[in-house]
N, C-alpha and C positions, 0 to 999 in steps of 0.2 A: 105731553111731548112725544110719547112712542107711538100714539095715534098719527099726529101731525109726520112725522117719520115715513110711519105705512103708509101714508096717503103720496107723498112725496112720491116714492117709489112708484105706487101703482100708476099716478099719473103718468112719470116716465115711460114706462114700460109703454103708453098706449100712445105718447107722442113720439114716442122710439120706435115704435110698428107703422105709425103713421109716414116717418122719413123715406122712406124707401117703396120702390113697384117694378115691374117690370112687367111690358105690356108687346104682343107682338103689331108688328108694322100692318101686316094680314092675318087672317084668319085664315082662309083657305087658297090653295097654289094648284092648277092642272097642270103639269108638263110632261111632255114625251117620254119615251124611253130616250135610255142613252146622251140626256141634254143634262145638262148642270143645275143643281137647285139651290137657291140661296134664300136663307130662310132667314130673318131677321125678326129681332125684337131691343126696344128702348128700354132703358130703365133711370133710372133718379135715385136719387142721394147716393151715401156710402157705401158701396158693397166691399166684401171679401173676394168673391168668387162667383161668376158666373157658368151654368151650367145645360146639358141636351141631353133631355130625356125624347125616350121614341115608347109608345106604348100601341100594342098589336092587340086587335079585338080580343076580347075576354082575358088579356093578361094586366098586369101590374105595368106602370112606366120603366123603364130599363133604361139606367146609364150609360149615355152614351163619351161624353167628355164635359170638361169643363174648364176652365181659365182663370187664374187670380187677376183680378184687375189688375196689379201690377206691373199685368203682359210677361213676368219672367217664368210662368208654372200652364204646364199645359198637362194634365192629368185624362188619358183615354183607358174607357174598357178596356177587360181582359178576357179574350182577345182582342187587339182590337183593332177596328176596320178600315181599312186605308183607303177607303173612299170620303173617309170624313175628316172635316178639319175644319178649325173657329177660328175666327177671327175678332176682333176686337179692337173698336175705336173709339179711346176715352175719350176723346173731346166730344166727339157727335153723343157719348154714350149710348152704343151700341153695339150689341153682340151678334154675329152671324156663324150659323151653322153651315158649311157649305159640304153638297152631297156630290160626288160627280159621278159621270154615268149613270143616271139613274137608271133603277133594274123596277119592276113590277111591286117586289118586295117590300122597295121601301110605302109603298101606300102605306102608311099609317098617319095615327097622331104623334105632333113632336111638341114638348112642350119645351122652354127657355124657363129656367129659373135661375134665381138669386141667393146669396148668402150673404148674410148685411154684415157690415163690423160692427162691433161695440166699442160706441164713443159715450161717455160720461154720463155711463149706467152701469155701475160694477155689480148690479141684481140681472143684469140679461147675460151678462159674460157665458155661461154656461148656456144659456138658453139659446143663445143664438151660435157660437160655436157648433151645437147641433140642429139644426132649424132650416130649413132649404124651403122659400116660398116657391112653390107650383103652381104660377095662376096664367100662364101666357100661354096661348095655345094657336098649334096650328095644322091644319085637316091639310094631307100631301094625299092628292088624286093622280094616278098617273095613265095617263092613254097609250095601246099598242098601235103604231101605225106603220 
């Protein structure tokens, strides 16, 4: 019986990592200085929270904001940058990062991530509580003209 149990569990746990993605619209954006950039990415099944990291050659991803799906929690760095701001359309499910005036600077990668709920698997509750998938990515090039 405690075998049949563990097995129970593990399977969950790999059809519960299965439920959910989030994938960007593009991969890579050129725009000007000074013009508006809208970065988008989809996702599927239940999340928590949606989230925009930016990561600059040789460093770590850096938080930038992020959003409860339930559109009422808008969470930004500290400090944090009034050029940016997310949007969020559950029905299409999709998340947009929008940057404006773009400056040089922001050239970097931006990645969109996820924080899935936990629905009826009380073994991830902790695990995903902490767990933030990173797998959406997108190369911002910007030209001086």
């Amino acid at each position: 019986m405690l075998l049949l149990f563990l097995l129970f569990f593990t399977i969950a746990d790999i059809v519960e990592s299965a439920d959910y993605s989030i994938q960007p619209e593009k991969n890579t954006l050129t725009v000007t200085e000074g013009s508006n950039i809208t970065l988008s990415c989809t996702y599927t099944g239940s999340v928590y929270s949606l989230h925009w990291y930016q990561q600059k050659p040789g460093s770590r991803p850096e938080f930038l904001l992020l959003i409860v799906e339930s559109g009422k929690q808008v969470v930004k760095a500290q400090p944090p940058n009034p050029r940016l701001s997310i949007i969020l359309e559950k029905i299409s499910k999709k998340v947009d990062l929008i940057i404006s005036s773009a400056a040089v600077s922001d050239s970097d990668l931006y990645y969109c991530a996820l924080q899935p709920t936990v629905t009826g698997n009380p073994a991830a509750l902790y695990k995903n509580l902490h767990t933030i998938q990173l797998t959406a990515l997108w190369k911002v090039v910007l030209l001086i003209i």
